[in-house]
C-alpha atoms as one frame of an Amber mdcrd trajectory, in Angstrom:
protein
  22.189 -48.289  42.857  22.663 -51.515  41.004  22.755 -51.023  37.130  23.234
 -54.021  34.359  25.325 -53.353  31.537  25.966 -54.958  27.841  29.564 -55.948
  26.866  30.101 -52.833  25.408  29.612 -51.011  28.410  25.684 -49.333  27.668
  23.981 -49.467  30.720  20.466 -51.418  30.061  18.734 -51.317  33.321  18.591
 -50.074  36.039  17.947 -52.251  38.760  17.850 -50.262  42.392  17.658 -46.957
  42.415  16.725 -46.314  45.648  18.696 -46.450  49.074  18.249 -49.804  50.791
  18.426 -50.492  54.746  21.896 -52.367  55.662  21.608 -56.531  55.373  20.421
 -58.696  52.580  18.584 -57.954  49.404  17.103 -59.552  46.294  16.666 -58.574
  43.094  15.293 -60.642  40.063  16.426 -59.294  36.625  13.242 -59.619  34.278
  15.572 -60.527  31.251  13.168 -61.469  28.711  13.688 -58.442  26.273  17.271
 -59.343  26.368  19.880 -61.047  24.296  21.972 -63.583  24.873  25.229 -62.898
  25.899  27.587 -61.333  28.874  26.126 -58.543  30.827  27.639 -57.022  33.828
  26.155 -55.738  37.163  27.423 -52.849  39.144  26.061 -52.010  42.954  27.376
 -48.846  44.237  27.104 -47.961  47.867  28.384 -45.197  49.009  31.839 -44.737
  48.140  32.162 -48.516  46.807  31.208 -50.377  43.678  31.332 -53.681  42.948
  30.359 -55.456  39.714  29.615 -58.633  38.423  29.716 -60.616  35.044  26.560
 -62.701  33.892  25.996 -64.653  31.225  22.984 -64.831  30.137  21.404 -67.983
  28.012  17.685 -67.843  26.665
Protein backbone atom coordinates (compact mmCIF):
# COMPACT_ATOMS: atom_id res chain seq x y z
CA UNK A 1 0.00 0.00 0.00
CA UNK A 2 1.29 3.50 -0.38
CA UNK A 3 -0.93 6.13 1.48
CA UNK A 4 -0.24 10.18 1.58
CA UNK A 5 -0.80 11.88 4.67
CA UNK A 6 -1.33 15.73 5.92
CA UNK A 7 0.97 17.09 8.70
CA UNK A 8 -1.32 16.18 11.15
CA UNK A 9 -1.19 12.71 10.40
CA UNK A 10 -4.99 12.21 8.37
CA UNK A 11 -4.39 9.99 5.74
CA UNK A 12 -5.70 11.77 2.32
CA UNK A 13 -5.16 9.24 -0.31
CA UNK A 14 -4.61 6.36 -0.94
CA UNK A 15 -2.30 5.71 -3.55
CA UNK A 16 -1.70 1.66 -4.16
CA UNK A 17 -3.80 -0.50 -2.79
CA UNK A 18 -3.11 -3.37 -4.52
CA UNK A 19 -0.07 -5.90 -4.40
CA UNK A 20 2.55 -5.03 -7.00
CA UNK A 21 5.10 -7.59 -8.76
CA UNK A 22 8.82 -7.09 -7.25
CA UNK A 23 11.01 -4.17 -9.29
CA UNK A 24 10.16 -0.63 -10.11
CA UNK A 25 6.97 1.32 -9.95
CA UNK A 26 5.44 4.73 -10.61
CA UNK A 27 2.95 6.53 -9.22
CA UNK A 28 1.81 10.18 -10.05
CA UNK A 29 -0.07 11.92 -7.15
CA UNK A 30 -3.02 13.93 -8.88
CA UNK A 31 -2.59 16.81 -6.24
CA UNK A 32 -4.79 19.37 -7.56
CA UNK A 33 -7.55 19.25 -4.77
CA UNK A 34 -4.76 19.75 -2.39
CA UNK A 35 -3.19 22.41 -0.29
CA UNK A 36 -0.09 23.61 -0.04
CA UNK A 37 2.02 22.37 2.44
CA UNK A 38 4.04 19.07 3.84
CA UNK A 39 2.46 15.78 3.19
CA UNK A 40 4.00 12.51 3.89
CA UNK A 41 4.02 9.14 1.97
CA UNK A 42 4.06 5.76 3.52
CA UNK A 43 4.67 2.32 1.30
CA UNK A 44 4.22 -0.72 3.29
CA UNK A 45 5.37 -4.05 2.03
CA UNK A 46 5.07 -6.72 3.86
CA UNK A 47 6.46 -6.38 7.16
CA UNK A 48 8.26 -2.91 6.20
CA UNK A 49 7.20 0.68 5.83
CA UNK A 50 8.90 3.38 4.70
CA UNK A 51 7.72 7.00 4.40
CA UNK A 52 8.53 10.05 2.86
CA UNK A 53 8.06 13.90 3.38
CA UNK A 54 6.80 16.15 0.38
CA UNK A 55 6.27 19.45 0.10
CA UNK A 56 3.98 20.41 -1.93
CA UNK A 57 3.83 24.08 -3.78
CA UNK A 58 0.78 25.04 -6.12
Amino acid sequence: MLDVYDILGRKVQRLIEIRQQAGECQVTWEADKFASGFYFTRLISGNQSRSIKLTLIE
